[in-house]
C-alpha positions as CSV (number, residue, x, y, z in Angstrom):
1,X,69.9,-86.9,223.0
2,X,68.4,-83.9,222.4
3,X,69.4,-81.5,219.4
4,X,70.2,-78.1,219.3
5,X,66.3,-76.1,219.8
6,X,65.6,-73.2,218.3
7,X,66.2,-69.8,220.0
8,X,62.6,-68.6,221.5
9,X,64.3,-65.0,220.1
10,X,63.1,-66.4,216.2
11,X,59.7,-66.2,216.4
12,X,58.2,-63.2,216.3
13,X,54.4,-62.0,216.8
14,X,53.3,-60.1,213.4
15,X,51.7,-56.2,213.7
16,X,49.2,-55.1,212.2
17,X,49.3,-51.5,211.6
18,X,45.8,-49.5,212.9
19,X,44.7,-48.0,210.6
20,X,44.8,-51.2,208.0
21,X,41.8,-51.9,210.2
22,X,40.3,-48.8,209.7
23,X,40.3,-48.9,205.7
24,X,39.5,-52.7,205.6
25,X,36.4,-51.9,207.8
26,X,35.2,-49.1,205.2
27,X,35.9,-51.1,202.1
28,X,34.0,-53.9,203.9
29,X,31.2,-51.5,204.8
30,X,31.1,-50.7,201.2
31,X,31.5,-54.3,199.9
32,X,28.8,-55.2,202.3
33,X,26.4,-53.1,200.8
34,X,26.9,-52.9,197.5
35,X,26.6,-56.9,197.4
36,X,23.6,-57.3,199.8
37,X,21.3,-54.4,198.1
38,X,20.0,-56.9,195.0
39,X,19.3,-59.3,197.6
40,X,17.5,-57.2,199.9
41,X,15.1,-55.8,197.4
42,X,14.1,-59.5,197.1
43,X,13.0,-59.8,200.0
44,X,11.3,-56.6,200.9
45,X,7.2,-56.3,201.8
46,X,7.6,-53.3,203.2
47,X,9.7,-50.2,202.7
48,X,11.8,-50.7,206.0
49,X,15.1,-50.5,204.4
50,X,18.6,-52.1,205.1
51,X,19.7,-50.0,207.7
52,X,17.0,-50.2,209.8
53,X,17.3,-54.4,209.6
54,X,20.5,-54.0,210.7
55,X,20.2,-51.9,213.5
56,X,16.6,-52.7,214.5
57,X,15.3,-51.7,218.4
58,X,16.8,-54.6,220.9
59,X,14.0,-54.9,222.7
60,X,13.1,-58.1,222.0
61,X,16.1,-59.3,224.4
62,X,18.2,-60.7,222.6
63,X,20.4,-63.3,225.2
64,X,23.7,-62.8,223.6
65,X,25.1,-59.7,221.2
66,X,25.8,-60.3,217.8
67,X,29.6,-61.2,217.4
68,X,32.8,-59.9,215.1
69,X,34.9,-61.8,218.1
70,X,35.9,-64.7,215.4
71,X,38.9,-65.8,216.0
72,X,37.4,-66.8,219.8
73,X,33.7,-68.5,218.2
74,X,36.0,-70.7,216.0
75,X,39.2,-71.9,218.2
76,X,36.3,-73.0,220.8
77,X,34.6,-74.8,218.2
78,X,31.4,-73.1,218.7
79,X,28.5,-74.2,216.9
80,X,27.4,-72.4,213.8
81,X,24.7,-71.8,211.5
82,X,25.5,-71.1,208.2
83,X,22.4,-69.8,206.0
84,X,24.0,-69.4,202.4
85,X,23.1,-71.6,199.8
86,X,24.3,-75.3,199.4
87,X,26.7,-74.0,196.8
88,X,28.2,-71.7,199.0
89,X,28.1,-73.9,201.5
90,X,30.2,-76.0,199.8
91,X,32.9,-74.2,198.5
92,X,34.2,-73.0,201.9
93,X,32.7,-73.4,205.6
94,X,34.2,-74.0,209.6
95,X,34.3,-77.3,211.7
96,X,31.2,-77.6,213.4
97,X,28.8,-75.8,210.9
98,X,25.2,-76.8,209.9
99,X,23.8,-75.4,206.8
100,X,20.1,-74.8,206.9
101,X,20.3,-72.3,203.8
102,X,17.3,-69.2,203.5
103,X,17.7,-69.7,199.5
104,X,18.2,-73.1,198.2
105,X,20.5,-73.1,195.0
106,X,17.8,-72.8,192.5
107,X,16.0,-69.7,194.2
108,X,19.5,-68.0,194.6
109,X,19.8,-69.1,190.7
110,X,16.5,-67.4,189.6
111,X,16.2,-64.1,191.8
112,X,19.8,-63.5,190.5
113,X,18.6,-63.9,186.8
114,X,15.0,-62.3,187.5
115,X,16.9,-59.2,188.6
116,X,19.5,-58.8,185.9
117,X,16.7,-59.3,183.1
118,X,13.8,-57.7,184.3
119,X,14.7,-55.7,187.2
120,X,14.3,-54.9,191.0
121,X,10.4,-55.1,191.0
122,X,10.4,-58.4,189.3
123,X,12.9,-59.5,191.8
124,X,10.7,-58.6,194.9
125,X,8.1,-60.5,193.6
126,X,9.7,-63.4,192.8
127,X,11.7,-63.5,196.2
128,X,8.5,-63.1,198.0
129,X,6.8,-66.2,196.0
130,X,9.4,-68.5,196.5
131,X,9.9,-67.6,200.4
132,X,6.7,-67.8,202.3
133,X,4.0,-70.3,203.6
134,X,4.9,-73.8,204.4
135,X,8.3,-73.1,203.1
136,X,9.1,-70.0,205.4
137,X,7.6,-72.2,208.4
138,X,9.5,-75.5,207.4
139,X,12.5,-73.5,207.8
140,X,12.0,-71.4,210.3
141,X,11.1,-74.7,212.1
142,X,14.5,-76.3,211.3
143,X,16.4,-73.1,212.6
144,X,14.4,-73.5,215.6
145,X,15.8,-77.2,216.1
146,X,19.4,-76.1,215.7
147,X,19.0,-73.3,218.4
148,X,17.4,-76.1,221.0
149,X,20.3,-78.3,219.9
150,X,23.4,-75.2,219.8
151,X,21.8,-72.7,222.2
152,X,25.4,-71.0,222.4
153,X,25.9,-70.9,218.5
154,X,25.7,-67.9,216.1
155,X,24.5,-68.0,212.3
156,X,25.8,-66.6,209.5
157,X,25.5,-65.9,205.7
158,X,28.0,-64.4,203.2
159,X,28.8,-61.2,204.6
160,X,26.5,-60.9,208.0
161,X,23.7,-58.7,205.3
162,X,20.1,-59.6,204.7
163,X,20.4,-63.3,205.2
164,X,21.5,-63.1,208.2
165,X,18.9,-60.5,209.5
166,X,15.9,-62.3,207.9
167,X,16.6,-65.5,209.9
168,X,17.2,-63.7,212.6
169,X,14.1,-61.7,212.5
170,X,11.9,-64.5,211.8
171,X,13.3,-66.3,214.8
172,X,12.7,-63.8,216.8
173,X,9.2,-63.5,215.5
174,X,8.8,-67.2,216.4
175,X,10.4,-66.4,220.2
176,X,13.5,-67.6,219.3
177,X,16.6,-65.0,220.0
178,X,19.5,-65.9,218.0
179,X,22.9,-63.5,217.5
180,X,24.7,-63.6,214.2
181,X,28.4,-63.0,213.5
182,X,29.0,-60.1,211.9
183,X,30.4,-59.9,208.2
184,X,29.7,-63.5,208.2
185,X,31.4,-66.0,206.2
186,X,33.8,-63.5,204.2
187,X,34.7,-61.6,207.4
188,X,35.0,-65.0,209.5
189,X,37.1,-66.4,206.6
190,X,39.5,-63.0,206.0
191,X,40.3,-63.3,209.7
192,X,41.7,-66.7,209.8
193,X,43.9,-65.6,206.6
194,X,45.7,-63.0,208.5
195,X,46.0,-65.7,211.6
196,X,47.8,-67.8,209.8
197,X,50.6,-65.6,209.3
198,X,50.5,-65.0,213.1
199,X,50.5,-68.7,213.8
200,X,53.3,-69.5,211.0
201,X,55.5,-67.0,212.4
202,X,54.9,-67.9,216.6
203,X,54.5,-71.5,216.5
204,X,57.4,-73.6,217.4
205,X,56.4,-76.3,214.4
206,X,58.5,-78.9,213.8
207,X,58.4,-81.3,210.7
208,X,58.6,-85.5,210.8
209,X,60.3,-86.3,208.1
210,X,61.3,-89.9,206.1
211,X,60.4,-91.8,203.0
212,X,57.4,-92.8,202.2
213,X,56.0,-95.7,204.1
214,X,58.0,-95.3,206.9
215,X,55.2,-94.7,209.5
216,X,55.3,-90.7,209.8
217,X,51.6,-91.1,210.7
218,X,51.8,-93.2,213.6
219,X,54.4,-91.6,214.9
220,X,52.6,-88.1,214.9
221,X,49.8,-89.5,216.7
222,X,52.3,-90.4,219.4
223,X,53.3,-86.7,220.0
224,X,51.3,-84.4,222.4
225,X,50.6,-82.1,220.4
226,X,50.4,-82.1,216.5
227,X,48.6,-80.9,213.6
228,X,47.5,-84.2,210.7
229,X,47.5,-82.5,207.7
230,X,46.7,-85.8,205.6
231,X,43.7,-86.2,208.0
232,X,42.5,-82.8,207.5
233,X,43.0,-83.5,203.7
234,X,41.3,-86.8,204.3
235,X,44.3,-88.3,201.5
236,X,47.4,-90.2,202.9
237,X,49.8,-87.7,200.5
238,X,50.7,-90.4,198.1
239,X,49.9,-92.1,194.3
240,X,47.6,-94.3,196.9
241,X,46.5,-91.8,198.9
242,X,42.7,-92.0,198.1
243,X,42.4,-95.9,198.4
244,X,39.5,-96.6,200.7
245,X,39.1,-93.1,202.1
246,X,35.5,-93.0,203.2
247,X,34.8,-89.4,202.2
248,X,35.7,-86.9,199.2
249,X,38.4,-84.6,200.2
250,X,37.5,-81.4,201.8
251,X,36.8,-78.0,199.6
252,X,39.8,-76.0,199.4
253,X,38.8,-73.1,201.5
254,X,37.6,-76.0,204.0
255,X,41.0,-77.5,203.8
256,X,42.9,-73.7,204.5
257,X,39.9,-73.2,207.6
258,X,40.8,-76.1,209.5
259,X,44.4,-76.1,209.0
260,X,44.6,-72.4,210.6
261,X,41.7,-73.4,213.0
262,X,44.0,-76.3,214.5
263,X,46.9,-73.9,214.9
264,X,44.9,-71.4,216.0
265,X,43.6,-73.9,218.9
266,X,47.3,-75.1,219.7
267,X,48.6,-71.3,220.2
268,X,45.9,-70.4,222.5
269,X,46.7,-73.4,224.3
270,X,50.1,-72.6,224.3
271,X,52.5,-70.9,221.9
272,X,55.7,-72.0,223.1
273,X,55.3,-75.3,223.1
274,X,56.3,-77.2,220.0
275,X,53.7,-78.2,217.5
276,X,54.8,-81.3,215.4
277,X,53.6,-81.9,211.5
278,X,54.6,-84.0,208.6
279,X,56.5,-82.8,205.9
280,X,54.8,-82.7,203.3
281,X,54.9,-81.3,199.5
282,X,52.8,-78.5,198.3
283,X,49.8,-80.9,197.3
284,X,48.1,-83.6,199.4
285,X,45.9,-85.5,197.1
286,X,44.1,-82.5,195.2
287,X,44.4,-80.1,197.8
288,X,47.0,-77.3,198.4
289,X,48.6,-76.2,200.9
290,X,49.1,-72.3,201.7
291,X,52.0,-70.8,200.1
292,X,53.2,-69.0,202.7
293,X,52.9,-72.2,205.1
294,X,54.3,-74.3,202.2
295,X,57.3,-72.1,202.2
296,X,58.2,-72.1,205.3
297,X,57.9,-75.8,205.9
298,X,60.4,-76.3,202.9
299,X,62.8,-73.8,203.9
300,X,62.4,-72.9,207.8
301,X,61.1,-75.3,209.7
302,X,63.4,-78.1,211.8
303,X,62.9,-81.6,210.7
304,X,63.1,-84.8,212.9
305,X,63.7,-87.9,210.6
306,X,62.5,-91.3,211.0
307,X,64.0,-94.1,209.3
308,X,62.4,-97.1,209.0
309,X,64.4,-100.7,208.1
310,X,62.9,-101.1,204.1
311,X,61.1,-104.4,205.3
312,X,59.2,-102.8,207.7
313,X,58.4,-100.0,204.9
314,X,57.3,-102.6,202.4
315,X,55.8,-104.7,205.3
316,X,53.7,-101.2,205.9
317,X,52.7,-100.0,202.4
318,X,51.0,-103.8,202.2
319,X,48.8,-103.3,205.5
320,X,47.8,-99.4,204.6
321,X,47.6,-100.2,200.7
322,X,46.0,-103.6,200.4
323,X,45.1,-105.5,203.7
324,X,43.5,-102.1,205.4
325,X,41.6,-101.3,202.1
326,X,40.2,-104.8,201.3
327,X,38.9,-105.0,204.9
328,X,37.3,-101.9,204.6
329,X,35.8,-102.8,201.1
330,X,34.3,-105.7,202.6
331,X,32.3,-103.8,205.2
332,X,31.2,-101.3,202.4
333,X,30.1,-104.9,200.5
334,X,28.4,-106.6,203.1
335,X,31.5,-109.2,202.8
336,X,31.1,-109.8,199.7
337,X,34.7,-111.3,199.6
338,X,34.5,-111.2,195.5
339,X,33.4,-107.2,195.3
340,X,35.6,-106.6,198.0
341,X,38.8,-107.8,196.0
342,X,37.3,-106.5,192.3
343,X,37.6,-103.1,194.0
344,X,41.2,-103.2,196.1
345,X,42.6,-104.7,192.2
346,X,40.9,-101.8,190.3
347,X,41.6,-99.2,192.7
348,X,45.2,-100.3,193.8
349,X,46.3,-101.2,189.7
350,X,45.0,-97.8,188.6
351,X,46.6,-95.6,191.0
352,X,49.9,-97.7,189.8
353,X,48.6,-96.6,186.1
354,X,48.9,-93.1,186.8
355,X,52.3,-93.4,187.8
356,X,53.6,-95.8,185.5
357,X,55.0,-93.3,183.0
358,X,57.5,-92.1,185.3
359,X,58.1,-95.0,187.0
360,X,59.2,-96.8,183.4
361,X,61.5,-93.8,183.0
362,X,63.2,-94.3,186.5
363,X,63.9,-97.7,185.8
364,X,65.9,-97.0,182.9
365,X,69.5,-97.8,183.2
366,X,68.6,-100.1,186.2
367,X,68.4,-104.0,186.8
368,X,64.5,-103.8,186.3
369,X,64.5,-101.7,182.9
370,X,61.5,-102.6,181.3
371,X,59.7,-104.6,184.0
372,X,56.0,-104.9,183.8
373,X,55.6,-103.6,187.3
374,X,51.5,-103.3,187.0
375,X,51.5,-107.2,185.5
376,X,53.7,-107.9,188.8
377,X,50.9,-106.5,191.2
378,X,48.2,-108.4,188.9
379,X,49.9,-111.6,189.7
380,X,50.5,-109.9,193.7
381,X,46.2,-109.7,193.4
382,X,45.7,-113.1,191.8
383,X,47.5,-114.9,194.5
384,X,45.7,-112.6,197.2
385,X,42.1,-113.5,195.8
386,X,43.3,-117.1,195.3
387,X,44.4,-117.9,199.0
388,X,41.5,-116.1,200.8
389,X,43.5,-112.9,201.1
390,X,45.9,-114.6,203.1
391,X,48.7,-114.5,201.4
392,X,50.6,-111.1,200.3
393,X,54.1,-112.2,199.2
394,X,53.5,-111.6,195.7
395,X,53.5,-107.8,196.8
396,X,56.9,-107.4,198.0
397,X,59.0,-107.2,195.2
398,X,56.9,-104.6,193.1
399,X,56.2,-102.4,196.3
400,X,60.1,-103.1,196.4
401,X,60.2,-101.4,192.7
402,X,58.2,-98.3,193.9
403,X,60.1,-97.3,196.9
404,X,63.7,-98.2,195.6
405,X,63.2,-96.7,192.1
406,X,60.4,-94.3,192.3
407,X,60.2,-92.5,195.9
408,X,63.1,-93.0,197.3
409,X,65.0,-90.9,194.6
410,X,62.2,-87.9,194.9
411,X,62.6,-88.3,198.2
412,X,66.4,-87.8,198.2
413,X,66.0,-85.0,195.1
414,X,63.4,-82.9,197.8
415,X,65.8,-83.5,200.7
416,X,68.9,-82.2,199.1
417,X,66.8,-79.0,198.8
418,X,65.7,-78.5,201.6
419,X,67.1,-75.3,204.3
420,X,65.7,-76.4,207.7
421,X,67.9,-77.8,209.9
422,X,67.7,-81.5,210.9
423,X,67.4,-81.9,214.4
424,X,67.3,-85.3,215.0
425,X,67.2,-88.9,213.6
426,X,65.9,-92.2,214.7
427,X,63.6,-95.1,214.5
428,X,60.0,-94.7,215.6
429,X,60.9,-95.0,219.1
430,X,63.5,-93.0,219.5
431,X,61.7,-89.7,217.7
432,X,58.5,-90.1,219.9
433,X,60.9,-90.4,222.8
434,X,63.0,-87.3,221.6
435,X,59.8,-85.6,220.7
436,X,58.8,-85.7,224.4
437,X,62.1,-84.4,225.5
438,X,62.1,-82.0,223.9
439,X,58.2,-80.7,224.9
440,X,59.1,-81.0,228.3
441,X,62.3,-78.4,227.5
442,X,60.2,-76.1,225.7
């Protein structure tokens, strides 16, 4: 039953020449301190300077060392503090991460522009007005609470300068002994970019393919081991993708750090075991994926197909696309039954507007030319609201439309491109079944 598996003499472990480490550590060094001076002088009441922050007598005990040991702290999932500001914060962070920022975005705003216009003693002033009295002790208080809660975490800032060595010496002037990671966030983050090629070239991943609606999902939760890249997109890949989703999707460096975080974890769990994933385009929603990874998933990677009866495909789109949603909408409304179906309409009908363009040109030349495929699901909605959300016939025929005419054929066009080799093909229980086989072979 099994296919033919991949030869364990194809993946290969990538080297990293010495002394790349020893020039990316001095143009760090330098990056480090050209970047963190305007932000020390804003912080300064006395003229001990950077280096002497930095390096500062140990003898308060600290418990634990400060860290550089990064790829470690983040495939355990260790707790972290990050101390950047929310808008740092937000465009890129780890699983697991609490930001209790030192400079809120306004301050970071206004020492920024205080320096550039009237200079460094300006800026020391105004850095030392906005951080001090009940502010400095409200946060130092906070950071206190995350140590009692994460006594094993670290805490961070943009490149493990200032930031990080205030907190840390405030803490430790409020008893508190905290270690930081060194070359914080950018170091952390540059790290898990040069994993990724390590994991991309030693994993054993292989792709589930099939057309859309087919149940890919549930069958990758089936498999022992497995990354969910539409999870960790928080987007279900399609023109529906969004519908109902409960949060935004994640940044884009957010969406990169947990991808290599996951395979990071499997390969220190094992790296010769096989790691399954959905095939997916380049895009999930509004996220991308990694070019490199993209690549190799389009032209490397094997592929197990499922294939799924179009019933059960049409039966499926309706549950994840409609019945899922509205349920979900009426917890969000308190069951308000009316909002609840005003919102799975609107939200369903304009993710078929988006599409409609190029839908109306695949239908050319075809039995449904010129169909109005969006009035089609407004009747499929008025007969849904009308019998209590009961009855979801009116949907099969224009869920029909999209697959036949506007997935399908994509589907086919990407496939017909694709290198990897095909492994396998089957219904949903044949591929979990295979999928297992072929674990316990590996």
């Amino acid at each position: 039953m099994l296919g033919n598996r991949r030869s364990s003499s194809s993946r290969h472990s990538v080297k990293v020449p010495a002394h790349f480490f020893v020039v990316s550590h001095f143009v760090s060094f330098i990056i480090f301190f050209l970047c963190n001076l305007k932000l020390a002088c804003c912080f300064s009441t006395t003229s001990t300077s950077t280096s002497t922050l930095a390096h500062r007598d140990r003898g308060r005990g600290r418990d634990r060392d400060d860290s550089s040991n990064y790829i470690d702290i983040l495939a355990s999932n260790t707790p972290l503090l990050d101390v950047r500001a929310p808008i740092e914060y937000d465009k890129g962070s780890f699983p697991n991460t609490h930001n209790i920022p030192l400079l809120n975005d306004k301050h970071r705003e206004l020492i920024g522009t205080c320096y550039k216009e009237q200079g460094q003693d300006a800026a020391i002033v105004l850095g030392n007005d906005l951080v001090q009295g009940k502010l400095k002790e409200d946060l130092v208080q906070s950071w206190k609470k995350h140590v009692e809660l994460y006594p094993n975490g670290y805490l961070y800032c943009a490149r493990g300068g200032l930031r990080s060595h205030i907190v840390q010496e405030w803490l430790q002037e409020a008893g508190v002994n905290y270690p930081l990671i060194i070359g914080g966030y950018k170091a952390m983050r540059h790290s898990l970019l040069l994993d990724l090629e390590i994991s991309l070239e030693s994993l054993p991943i292989v792709l589930i393919g099939g057309r859309t609606c087919s149940g890919k999902t549930v069958a990758l939760k089936q498999m022992s081991r497995y990354v969910d890249l539409e999870g960790l997109a928080n987007h279900r890949g399609s023109t529906f993708g969004a519908i109902a989703q409960e949060e935004d999707q994640p940044a884009q460096q957010d969406f990169e750090n947990y991808i290599i975080i996951e395979y990071l974890k499997h390969r220190h769990s094992s790296s010769t075991l096989p790691v399954f994933m959905e095939d997916e385009g380049n895009r999930i929603g509004k996220r991308t994926l990694p070019i490199s990874m993209h690549s190799r998933m389009a032209n490397d990677y094997p592929l197990i197909i499922l294939e799924t009866p179009l019933q059960d495909r049409i039966d499926l789109c309706i549950s994840e696309y409609v019945q899922d949603p509205f349920k979900h909408f009426l917890l969000l409304n308190d069951d308000n039954e009316e909002e609840a179906h005003d919102r799975i309409r609107d939200t369903f009908l304009d993710a078929v507007g988006r599409m409609n363009n190029g839908l109306q040109k695949r239908l050319r030349g075809t039995h449904n030319e010129g169909l109005d495929v969006i009035g089609e699901f407004e009747k499929a909605f008025d007969l849904f609201r009308s019998t209590n959300a009961s009855d979801v016939s009116g949907f099969n025929d224009p869920i029909q439309i999209l697959l036949d005419d506007y997935y399908d054929p994509m589907y086919d066009y990407q496939m017909s491109k694709r290198e990897g080799e095909v492994l396998f093909c089957g219904s949903m229980e044949e591929i979990v079944k295979w999928a297992d086989e072929y674990t316990a072979l590996s």
